[in-house]
Structures are given as C-alpha cells and as structure tokens.
PDB file of the backbone (N, CA, C, O) and the ligand in Angstrom, with CONECT records:
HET     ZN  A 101       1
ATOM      1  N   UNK A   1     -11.354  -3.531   5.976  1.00  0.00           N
ATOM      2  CA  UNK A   1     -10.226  -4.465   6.108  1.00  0.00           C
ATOM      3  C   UNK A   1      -9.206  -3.904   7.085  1.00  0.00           C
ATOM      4  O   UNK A   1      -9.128  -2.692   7.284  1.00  0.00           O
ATOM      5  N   UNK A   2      -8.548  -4.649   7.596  1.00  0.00           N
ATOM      6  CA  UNK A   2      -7.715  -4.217   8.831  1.00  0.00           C
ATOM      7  C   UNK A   2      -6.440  -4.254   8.125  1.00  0.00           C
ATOM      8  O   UNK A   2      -6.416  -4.920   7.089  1.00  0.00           O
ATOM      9  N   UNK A   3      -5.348  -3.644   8.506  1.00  0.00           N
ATOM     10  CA  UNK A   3      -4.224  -3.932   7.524  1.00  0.00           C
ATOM     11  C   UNK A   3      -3.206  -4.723   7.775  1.00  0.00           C
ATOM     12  O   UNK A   3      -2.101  -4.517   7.275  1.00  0.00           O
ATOM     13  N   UNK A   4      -3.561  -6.137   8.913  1.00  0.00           N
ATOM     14  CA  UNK A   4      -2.759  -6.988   9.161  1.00  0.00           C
ATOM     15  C   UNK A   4      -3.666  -7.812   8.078  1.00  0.00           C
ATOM     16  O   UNK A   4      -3.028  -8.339   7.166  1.00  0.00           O
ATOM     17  N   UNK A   5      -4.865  -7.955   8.079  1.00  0.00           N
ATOM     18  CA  UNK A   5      -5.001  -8.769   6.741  1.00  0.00           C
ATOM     19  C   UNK A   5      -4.822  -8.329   5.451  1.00  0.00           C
ATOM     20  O   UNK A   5      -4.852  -9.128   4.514  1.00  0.00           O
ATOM     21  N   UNK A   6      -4.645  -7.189   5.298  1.00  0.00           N
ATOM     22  CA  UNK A   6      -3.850  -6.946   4.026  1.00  0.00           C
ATOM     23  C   UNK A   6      -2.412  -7.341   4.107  1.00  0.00           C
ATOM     24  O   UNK A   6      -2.013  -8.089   3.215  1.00  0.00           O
ATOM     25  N   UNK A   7      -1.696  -7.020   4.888  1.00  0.00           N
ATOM     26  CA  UNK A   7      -0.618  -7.762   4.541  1.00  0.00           C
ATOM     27  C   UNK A   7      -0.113  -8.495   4.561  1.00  0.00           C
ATOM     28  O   UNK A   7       1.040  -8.540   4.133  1.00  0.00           O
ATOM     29  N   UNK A   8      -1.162 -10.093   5.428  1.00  0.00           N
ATOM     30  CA  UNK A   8      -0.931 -11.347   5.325  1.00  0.00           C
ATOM     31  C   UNK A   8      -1.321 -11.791   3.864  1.00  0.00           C
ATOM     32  O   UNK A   8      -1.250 -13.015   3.762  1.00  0.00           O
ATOM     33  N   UNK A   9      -1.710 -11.163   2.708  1.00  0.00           N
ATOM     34  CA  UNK A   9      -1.901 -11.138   1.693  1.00  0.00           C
ATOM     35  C   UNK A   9      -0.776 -10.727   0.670  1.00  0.00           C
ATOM     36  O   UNK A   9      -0.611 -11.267  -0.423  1.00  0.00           O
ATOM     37  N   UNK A  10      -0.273 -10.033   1.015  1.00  0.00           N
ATOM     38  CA  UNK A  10       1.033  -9.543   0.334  1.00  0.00           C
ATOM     39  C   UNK A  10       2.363 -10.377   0.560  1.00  0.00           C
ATOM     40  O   UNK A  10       2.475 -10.862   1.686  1.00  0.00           O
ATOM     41  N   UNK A  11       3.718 -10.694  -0.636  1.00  0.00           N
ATOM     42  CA  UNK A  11       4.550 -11.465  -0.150  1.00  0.00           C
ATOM     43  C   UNK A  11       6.110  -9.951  -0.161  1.00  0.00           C
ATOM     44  O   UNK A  11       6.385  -8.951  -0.824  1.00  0.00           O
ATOM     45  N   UNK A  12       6.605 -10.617   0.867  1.00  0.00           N
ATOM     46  CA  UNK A  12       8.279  -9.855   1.531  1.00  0.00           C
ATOM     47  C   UNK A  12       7.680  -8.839   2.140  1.00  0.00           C
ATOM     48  O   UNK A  12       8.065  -7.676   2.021  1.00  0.00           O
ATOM     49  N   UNK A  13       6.782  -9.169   2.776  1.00  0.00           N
ATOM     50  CA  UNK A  13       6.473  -7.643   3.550  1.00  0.00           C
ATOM     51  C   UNK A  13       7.356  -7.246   4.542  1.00  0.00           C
ATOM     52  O   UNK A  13       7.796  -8.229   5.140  1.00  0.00           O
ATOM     53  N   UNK A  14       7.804  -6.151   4.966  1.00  0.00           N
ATOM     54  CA  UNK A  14       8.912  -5.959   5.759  1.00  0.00           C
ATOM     55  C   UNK A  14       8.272  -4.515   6.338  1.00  0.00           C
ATOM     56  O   UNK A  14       7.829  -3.747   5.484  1.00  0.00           O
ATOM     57  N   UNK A  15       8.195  -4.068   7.897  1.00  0.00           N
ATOM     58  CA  UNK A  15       7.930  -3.147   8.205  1.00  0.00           C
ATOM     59  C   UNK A  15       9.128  -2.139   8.263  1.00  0.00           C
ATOM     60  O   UNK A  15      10.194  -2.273   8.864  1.00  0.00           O
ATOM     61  N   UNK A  16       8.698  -1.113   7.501  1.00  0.00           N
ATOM     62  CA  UNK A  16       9.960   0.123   8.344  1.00  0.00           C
ATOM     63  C   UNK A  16      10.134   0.821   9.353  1.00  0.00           C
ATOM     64  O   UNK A  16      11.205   1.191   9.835  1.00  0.00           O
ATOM     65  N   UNK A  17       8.463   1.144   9.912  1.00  0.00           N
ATOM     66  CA  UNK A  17       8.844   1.717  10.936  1.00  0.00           C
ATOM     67  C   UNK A  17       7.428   1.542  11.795  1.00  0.00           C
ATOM     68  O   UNK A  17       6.767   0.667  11.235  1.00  0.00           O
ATOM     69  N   UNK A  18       6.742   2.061  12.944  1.00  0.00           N
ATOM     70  CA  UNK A  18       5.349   1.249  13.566  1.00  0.00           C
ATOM     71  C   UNK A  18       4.339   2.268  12.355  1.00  0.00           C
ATOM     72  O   UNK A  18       4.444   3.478  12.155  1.00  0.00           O
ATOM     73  N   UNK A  19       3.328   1.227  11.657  1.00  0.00           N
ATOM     74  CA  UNK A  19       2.534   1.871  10.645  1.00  0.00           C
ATOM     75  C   UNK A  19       2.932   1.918   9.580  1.00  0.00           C
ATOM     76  O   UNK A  19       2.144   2.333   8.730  1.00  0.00           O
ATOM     77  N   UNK A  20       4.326   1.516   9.145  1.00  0.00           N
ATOM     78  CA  UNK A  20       4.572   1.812   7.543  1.00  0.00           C
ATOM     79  C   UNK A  20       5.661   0.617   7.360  1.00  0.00           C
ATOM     80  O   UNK A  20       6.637   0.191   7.978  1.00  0.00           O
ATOM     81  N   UNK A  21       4.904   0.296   6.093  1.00  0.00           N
ATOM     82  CA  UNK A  21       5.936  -0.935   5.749  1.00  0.00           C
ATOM     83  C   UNK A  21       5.829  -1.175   3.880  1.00  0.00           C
ATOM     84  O   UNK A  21       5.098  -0.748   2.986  1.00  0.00           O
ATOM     85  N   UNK A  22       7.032  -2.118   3.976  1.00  0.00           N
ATOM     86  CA  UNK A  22       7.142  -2.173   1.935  1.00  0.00           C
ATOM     87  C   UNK A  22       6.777  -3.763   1.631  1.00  0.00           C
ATOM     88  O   UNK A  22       7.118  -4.524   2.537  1.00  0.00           O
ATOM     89  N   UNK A  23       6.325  -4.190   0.826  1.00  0.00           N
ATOM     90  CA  UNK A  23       6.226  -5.233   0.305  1.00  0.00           C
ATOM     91  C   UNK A  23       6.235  -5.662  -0.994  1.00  0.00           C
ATOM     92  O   UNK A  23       5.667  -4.791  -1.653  1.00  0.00           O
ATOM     93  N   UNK A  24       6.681  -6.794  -1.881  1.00  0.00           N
ATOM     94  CA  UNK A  24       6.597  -6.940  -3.131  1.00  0.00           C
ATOM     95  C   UNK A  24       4.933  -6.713  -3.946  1.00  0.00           C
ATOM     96  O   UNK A  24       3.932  -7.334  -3.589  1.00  0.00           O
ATOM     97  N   UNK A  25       4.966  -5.658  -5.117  1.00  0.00           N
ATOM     98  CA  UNK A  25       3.944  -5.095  -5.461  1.00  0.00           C
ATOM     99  C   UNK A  25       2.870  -6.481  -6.101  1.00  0.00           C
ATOM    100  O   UNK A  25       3.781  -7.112  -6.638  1.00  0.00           O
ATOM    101  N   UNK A  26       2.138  -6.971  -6.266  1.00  0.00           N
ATOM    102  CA  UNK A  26       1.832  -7.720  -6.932  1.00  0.00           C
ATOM    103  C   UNK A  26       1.142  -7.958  -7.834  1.00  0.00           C
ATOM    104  O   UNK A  26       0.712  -9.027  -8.266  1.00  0.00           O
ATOM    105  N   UNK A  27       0.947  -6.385  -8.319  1.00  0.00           N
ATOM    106  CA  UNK A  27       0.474  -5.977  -9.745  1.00  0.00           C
ATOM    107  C   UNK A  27       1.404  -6.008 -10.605  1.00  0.00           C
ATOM    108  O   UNK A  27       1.003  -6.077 -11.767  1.00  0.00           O
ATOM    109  N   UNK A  28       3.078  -5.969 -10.376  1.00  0.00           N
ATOM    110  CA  UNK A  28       3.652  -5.956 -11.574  1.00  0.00           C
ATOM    111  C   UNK A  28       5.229  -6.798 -11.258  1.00  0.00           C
ATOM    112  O   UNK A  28       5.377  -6.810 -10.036  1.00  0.00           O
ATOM    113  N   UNK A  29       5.887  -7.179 -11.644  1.00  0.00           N
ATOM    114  CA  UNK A  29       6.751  -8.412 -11.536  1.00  0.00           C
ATOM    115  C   UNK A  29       7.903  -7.660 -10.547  1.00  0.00           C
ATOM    116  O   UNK A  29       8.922  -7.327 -11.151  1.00  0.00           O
ATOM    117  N   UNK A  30       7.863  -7.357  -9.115  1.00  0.00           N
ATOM    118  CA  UNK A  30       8.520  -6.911  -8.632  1.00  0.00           C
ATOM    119  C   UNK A  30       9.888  -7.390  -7.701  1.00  0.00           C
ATOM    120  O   UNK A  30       9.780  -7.680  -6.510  1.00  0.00           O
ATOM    121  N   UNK A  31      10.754  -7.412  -8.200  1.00  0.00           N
ATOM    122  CA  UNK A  31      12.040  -8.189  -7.701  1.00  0.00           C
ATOM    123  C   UNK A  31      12.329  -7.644  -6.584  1.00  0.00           C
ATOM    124  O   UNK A  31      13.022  -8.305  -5.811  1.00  0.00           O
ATOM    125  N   UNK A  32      11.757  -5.911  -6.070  1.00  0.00           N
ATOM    126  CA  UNK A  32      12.642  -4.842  -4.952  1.00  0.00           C
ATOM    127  C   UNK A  32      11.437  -4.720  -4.791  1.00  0.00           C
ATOM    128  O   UNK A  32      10.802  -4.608  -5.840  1.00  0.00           O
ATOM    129  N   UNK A  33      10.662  -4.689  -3.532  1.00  0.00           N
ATOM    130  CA  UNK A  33      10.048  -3.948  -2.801  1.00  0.00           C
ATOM    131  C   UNK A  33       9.316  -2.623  -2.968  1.00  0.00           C
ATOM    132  O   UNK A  33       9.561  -1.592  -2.341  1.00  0.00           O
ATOM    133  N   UNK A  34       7.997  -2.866  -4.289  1.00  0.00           N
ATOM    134  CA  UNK A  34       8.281  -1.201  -4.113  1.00  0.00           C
ATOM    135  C   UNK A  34       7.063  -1.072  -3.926  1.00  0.00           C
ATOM    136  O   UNK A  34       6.677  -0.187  -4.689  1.00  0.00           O
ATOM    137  N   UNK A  35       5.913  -1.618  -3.097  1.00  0.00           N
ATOM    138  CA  UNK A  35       4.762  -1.351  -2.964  1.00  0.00           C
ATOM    139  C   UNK A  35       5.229  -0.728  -1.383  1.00  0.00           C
ATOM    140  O   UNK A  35       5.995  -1.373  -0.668  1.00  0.00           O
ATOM    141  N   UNK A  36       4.626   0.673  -0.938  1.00  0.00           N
ATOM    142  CA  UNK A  36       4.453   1.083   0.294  1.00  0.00           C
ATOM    143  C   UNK A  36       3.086   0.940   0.946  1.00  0.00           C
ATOM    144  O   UNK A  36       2.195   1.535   0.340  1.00  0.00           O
ATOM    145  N   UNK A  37       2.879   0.571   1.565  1.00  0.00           N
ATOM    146  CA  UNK A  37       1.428   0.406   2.822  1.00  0.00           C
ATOM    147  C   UNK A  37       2.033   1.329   4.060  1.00  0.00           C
ATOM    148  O   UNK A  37       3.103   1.270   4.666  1.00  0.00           O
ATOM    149  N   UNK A  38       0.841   2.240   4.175  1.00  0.00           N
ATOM    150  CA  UNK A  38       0.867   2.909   5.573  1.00  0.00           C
ATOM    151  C   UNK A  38      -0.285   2.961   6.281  1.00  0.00           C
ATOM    152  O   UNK A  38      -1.286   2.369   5.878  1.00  0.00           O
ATOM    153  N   UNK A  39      -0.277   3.699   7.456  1.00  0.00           N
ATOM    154  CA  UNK A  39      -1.428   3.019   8.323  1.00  0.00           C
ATOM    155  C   UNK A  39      -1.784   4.626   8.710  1.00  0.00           C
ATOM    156  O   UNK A  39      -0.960   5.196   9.425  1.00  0.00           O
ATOM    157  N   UNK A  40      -2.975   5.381   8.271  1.00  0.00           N
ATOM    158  CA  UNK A  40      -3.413   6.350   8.867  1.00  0.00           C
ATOM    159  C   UNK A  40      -3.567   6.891  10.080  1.00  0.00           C
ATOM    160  O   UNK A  40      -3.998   6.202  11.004  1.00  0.00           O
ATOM    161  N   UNK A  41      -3.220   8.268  10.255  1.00  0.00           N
ATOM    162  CA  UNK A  41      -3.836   8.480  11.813  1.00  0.00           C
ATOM    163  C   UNK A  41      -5.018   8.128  11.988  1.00  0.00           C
ATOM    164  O   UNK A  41      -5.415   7.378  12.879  1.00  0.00           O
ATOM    165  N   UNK A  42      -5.807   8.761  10.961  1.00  0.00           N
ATOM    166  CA  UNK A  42      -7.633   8.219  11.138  1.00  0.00           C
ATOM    167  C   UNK A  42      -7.739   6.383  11.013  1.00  0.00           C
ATOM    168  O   UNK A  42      -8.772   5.811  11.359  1.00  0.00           O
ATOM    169  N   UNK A  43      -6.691   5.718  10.549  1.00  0.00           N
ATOM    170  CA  UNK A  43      -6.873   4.551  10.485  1.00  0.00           C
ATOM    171  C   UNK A  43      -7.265   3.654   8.834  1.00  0.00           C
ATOM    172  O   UNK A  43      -7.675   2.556   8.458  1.00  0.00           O
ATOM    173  N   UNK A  44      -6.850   4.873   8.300  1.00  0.00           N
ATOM    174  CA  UNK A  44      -6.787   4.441   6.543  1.00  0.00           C
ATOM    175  C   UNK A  44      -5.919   3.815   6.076  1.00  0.00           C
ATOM    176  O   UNK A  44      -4.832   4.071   6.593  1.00  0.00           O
ATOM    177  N   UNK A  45      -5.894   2.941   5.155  1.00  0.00           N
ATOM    178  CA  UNK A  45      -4.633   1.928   4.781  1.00  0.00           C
ATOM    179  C   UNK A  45      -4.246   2.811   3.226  1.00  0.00           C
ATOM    180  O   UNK A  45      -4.950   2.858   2.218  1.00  0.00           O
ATOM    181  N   UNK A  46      -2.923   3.440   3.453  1.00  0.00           N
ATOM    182  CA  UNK A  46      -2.714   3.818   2.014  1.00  0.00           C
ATOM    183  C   UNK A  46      -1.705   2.909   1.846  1.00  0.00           C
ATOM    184  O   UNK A  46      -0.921   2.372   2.628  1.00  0.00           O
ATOM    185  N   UNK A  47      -1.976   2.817   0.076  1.00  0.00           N
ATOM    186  CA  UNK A  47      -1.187   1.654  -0.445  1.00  0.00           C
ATOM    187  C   UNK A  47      -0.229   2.871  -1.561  1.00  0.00           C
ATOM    188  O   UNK A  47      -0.829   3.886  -1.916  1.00  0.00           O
ATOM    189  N   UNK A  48       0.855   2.705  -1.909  1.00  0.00           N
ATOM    190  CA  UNK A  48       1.146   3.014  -2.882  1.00  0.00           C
ATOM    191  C   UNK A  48       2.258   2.043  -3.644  1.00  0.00           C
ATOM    192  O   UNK A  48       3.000   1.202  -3.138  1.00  0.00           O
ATOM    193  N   UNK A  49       2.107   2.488  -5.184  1.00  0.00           N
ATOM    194  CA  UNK A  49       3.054   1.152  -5.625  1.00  0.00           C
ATOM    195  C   UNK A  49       4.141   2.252  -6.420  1.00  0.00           C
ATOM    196  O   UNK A  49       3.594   3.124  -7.095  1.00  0.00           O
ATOM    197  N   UNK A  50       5.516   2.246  -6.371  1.00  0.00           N
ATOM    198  CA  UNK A  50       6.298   3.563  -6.791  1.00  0.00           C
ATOM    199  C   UNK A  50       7.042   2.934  -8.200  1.00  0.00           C
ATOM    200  O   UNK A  50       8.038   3.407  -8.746  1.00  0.00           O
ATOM    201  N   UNK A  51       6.541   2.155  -8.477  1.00  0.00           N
ATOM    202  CA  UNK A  51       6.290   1.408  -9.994  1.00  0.00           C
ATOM    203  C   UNK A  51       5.022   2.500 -10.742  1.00  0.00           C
ATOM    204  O   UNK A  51       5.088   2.852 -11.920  1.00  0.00           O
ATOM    205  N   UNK A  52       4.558   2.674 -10.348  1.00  0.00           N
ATOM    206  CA  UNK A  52       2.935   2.564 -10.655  1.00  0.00           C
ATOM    207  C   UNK A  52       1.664   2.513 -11.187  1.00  0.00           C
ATOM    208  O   UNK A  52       0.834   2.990 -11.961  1.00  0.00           O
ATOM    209  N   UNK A  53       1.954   1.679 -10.359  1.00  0.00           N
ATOM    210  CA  UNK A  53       0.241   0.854 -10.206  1.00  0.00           C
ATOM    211  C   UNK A  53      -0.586   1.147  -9.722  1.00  0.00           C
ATOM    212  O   UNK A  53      -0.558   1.465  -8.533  1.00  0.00           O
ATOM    213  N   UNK A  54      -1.517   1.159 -10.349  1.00  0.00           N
ATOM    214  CA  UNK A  54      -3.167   2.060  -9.544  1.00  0.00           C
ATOM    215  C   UNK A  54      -3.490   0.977  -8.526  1.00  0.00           C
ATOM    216  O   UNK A  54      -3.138  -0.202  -8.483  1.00  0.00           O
ATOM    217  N   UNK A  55      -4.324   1.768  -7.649  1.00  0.00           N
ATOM    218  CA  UNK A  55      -4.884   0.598  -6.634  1.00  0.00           C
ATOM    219  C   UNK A  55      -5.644  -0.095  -6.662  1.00  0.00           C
ATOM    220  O   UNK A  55      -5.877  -0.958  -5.815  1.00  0.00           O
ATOM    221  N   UNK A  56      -6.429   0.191  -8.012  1.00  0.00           N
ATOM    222  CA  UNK A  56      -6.899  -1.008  -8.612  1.00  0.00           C
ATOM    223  C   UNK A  56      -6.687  -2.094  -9.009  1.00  0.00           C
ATOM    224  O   UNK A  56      -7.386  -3.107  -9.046  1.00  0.00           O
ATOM    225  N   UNK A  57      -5.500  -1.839  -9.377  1.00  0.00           N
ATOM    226  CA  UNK A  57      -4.978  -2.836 -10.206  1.00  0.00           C
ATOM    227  C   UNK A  57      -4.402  -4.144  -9.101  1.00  0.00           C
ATOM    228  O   UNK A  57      -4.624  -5.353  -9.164  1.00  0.00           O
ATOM    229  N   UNK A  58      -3.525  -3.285  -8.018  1.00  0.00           N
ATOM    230  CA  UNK A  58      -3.010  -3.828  -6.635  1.00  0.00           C
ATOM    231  C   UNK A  58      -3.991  -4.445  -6.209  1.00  0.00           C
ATOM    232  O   UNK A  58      -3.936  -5.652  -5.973  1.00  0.00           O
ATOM    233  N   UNK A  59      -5.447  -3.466  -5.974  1.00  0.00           N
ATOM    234  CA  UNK A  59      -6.627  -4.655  -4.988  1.00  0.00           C
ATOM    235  C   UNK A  59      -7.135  -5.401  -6.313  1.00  0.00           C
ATOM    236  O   UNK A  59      -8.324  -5.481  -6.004  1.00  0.00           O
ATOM    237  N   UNK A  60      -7.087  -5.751  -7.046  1.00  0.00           N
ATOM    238  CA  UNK A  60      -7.856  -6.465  -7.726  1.00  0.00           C
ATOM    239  C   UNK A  60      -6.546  -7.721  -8.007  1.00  0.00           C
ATOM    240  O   UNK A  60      -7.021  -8.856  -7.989  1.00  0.00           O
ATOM    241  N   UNK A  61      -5.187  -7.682  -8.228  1.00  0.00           N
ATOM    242  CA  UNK A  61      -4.273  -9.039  -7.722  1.00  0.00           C
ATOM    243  C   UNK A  61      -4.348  -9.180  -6.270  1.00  0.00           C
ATOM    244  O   UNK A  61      -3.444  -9.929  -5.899  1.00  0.00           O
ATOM    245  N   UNK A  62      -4.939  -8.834  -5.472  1.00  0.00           N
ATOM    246  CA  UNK A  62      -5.096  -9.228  -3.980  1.00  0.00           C
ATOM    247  C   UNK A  62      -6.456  -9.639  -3.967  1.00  0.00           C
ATOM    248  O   UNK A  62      -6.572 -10.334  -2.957  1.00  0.00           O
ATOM    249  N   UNK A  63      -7.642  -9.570  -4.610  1.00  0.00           N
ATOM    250  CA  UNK A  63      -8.796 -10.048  -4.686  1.00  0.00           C
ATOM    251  C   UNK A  63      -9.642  -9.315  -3.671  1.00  0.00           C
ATOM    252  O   UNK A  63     -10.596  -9.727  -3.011  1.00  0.00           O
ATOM    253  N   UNK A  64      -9.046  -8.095  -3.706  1.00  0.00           N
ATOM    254  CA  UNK A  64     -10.254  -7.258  -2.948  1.00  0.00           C
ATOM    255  C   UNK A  64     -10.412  -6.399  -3.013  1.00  0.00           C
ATOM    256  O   UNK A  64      -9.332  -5.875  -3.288  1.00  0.00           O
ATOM    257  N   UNK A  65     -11.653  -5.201  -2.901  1.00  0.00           N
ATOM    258  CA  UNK A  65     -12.421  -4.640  -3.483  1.00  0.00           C
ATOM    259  C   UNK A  65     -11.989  -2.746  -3.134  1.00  0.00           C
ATOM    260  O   UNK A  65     -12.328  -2.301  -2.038  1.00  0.00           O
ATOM    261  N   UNK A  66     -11.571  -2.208  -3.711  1.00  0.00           N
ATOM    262  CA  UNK A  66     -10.948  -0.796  -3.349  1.00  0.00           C
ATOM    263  C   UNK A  66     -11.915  -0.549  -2.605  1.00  0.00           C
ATOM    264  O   UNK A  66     -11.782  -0.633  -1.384  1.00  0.00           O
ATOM    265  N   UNK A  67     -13.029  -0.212  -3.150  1.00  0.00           N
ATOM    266  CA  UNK A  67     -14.219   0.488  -2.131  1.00  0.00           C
ATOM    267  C   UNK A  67     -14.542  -0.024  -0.877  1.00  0.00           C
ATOM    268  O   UNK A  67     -14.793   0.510   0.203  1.00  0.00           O
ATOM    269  N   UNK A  68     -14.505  -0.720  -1.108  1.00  0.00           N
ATOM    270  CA  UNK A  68     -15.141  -1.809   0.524  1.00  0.00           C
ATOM    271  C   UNK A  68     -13.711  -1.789   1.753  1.00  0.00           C
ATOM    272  O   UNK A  68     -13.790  -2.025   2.958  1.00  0.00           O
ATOM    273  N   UNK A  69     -12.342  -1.390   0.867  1.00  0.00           N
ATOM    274  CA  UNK A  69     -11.603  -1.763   1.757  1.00  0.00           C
ATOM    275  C   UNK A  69     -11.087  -0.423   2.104  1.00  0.00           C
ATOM    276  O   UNK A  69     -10.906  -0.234   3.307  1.00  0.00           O
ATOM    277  N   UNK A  70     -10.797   0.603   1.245  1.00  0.00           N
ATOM    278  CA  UNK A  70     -10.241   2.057   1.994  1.00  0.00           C
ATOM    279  C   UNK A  70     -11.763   2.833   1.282  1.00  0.00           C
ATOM    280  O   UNK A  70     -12.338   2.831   0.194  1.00  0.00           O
ATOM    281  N   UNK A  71     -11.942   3.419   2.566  1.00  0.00           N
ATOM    282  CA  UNK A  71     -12.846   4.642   2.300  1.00  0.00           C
ATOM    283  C   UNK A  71     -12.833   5.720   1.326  1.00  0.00           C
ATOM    284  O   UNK A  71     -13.705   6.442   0.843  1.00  0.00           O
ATOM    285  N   UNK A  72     -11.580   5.610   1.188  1.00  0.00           N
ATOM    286  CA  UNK A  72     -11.031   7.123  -0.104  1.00  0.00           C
ATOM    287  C   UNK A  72     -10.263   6.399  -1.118  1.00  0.00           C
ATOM    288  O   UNK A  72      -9.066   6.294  -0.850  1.00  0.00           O
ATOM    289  N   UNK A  73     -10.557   6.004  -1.943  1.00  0.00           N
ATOM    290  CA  UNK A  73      -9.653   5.422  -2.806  1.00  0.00           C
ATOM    291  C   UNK A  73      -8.771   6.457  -3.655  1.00  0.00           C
ATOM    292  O   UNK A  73      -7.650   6.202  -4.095  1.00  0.00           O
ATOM    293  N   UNK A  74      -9.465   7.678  -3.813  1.00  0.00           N
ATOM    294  CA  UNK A  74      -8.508   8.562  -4.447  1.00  0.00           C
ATOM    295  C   UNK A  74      -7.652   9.701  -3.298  1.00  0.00           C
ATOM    296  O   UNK A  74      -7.438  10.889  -3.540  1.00  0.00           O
ATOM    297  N   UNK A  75      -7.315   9.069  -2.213  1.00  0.00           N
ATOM    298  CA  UNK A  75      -6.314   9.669  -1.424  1.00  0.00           C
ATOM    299  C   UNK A  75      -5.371  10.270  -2.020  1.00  0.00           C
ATOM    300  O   UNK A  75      -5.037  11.454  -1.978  1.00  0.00           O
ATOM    301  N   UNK A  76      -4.896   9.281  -2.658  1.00  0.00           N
ATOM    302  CA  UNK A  76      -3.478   9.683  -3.549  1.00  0.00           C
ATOM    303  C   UNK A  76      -3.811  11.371  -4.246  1.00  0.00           C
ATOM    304  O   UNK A  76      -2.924  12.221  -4.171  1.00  0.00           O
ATOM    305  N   UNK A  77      -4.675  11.579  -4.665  1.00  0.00           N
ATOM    306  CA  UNK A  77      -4.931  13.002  -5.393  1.00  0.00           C
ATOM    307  C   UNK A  77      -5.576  14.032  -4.590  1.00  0.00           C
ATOM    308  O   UNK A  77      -5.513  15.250  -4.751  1.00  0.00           O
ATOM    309  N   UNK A  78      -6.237  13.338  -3.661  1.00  0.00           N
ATOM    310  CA  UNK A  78      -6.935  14.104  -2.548  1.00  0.00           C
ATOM    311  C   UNK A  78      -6.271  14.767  -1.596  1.00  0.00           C
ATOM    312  O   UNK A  78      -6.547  15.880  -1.148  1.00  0.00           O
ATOM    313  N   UNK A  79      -5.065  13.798  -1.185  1.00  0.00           N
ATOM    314  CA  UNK A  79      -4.155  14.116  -0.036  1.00  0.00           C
ATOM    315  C   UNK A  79      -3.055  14.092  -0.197  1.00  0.00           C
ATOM    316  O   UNK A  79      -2.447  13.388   0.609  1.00  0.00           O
ATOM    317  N   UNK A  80      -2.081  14.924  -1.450  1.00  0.00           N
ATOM    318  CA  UNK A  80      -0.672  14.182  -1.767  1.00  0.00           C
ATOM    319  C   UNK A  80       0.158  14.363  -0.950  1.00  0.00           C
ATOM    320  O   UNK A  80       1.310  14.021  -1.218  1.00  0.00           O
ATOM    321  N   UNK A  81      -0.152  14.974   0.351  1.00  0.00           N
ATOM    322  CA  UNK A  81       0.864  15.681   1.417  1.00  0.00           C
ATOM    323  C   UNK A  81       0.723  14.120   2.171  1.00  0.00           C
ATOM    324  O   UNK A  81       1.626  13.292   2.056  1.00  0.00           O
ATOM    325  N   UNK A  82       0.212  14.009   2.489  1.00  0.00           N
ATOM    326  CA  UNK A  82      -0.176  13.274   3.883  1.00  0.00           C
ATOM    327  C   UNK A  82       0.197  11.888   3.581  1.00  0.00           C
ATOM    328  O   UNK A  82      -0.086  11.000   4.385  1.00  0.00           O
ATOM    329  N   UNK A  83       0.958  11.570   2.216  1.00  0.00           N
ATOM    330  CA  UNK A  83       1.367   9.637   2.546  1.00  0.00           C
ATOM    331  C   UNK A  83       2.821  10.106   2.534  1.00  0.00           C
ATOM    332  O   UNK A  83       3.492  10.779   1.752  1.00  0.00           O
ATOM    333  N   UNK A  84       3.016   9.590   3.518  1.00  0.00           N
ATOM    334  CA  UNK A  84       4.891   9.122   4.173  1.00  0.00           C
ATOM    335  C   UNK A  84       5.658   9.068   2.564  1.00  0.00           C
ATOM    336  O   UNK A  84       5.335   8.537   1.501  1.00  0.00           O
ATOM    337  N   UNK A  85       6.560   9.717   2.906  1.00  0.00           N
ATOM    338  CA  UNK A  85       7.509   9.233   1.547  1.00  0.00           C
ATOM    339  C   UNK A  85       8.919   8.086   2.195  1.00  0.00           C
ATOM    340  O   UNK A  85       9.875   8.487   2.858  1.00  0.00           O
ATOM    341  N   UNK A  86       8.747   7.085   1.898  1.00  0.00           N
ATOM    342  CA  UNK A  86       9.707   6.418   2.392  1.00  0.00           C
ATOM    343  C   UNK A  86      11.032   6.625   1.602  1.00  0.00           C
ATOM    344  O   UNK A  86      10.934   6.775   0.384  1.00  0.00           O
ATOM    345  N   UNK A  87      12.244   6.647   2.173  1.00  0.00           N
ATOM    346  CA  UNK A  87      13.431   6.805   1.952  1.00  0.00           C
ATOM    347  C   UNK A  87      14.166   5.824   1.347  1.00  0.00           C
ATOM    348  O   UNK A  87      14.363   4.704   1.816  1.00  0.00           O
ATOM    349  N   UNK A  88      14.628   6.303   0.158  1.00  0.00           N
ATOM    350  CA  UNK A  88      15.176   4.836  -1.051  1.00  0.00           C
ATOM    351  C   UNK A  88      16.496   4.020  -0.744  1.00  0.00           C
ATOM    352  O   UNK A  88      17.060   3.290  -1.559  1.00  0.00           O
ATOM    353  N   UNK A  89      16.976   4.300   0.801  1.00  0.00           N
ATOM    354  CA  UNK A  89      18.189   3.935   1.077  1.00  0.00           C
ATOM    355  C   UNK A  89      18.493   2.332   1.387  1.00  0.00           C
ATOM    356  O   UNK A  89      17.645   1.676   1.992  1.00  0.00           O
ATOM    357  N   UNK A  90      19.348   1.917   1.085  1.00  0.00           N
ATOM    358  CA  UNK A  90      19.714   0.600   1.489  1.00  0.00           C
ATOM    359  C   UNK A  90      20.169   0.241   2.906  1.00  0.00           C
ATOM    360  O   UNK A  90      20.470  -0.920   3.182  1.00  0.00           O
TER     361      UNK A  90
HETATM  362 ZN    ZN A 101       3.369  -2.281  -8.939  1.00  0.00          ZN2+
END
C-alpha cells in the first residue's frame, strides 16, 4: 500500500512535516488527532496511535490487512528508536 492511499482512508489528516503526518485514530473515538503515520527512509508506513491502539486494531477499522500492507508489523518493538516522536505542541 502506498501511503497516500492510506491516508485517503483516514479522516483530519493533517501533515506536519514532508513524510509525517497526524490523523483522527479510527480505532478509538478520537476528538484530537492522535494517530501518527510516518513515511520510512526504506519506504515503510509506520502508523502509531498514542491512545493505544495496536495496528491491528487501526488496519482492521481501515479494512486492511497489516501483513500485506507494512512489511514489519512489529516495528514498533523491533525499532523503538527509529519512529519520529512528534511534538505535543499546539
Ligand atoms: Zn487509537
């Protein structure tokens, strides 16, 4: 999956910066923005939800398939250095 169609799937998506952007989570009733999507150097889509929500839970209210869509689904534990921490500022 490319991650402009992931996030024509997602609603309030808002980019922060080129490759990283927030959108309303849609695994859990989110009023603020707290799902992060970033865009790998290698070209991996990490999702994180700072509620959280597994990415299961996220691809499965988006109707698509963890495996088929990021290569590593357990990034998050694999790589905890390497996803952007976005900044909680207003
Ligand atoms: Zn969530």
């Amino acid at each position: 999956m490319r991650v402009e169609e992931l996030l024509a799937r997602l609603k309030g998506v808002k980019e922060r910066k080129p490759g990283q952007w927030t959108a309303r989570c849609p695994a859990h009733n989110d009023t603020n923005p707290s799902l992060s999507i970033a865009l790998a150097d290698d070209g991996e889509i990490l999702l994180k939800c700072f509620a959280g929500c597994s990415l299961e839970e996220i691809c499965s209210k988006l109707g698509i398939e963890p495996k088929d869509s990021f290569p590593n689904p357990n990034w998050s534990r694999k790589r905890p250095s390497t996803f952007p921490r976005l900044p909680l500022r207003r």
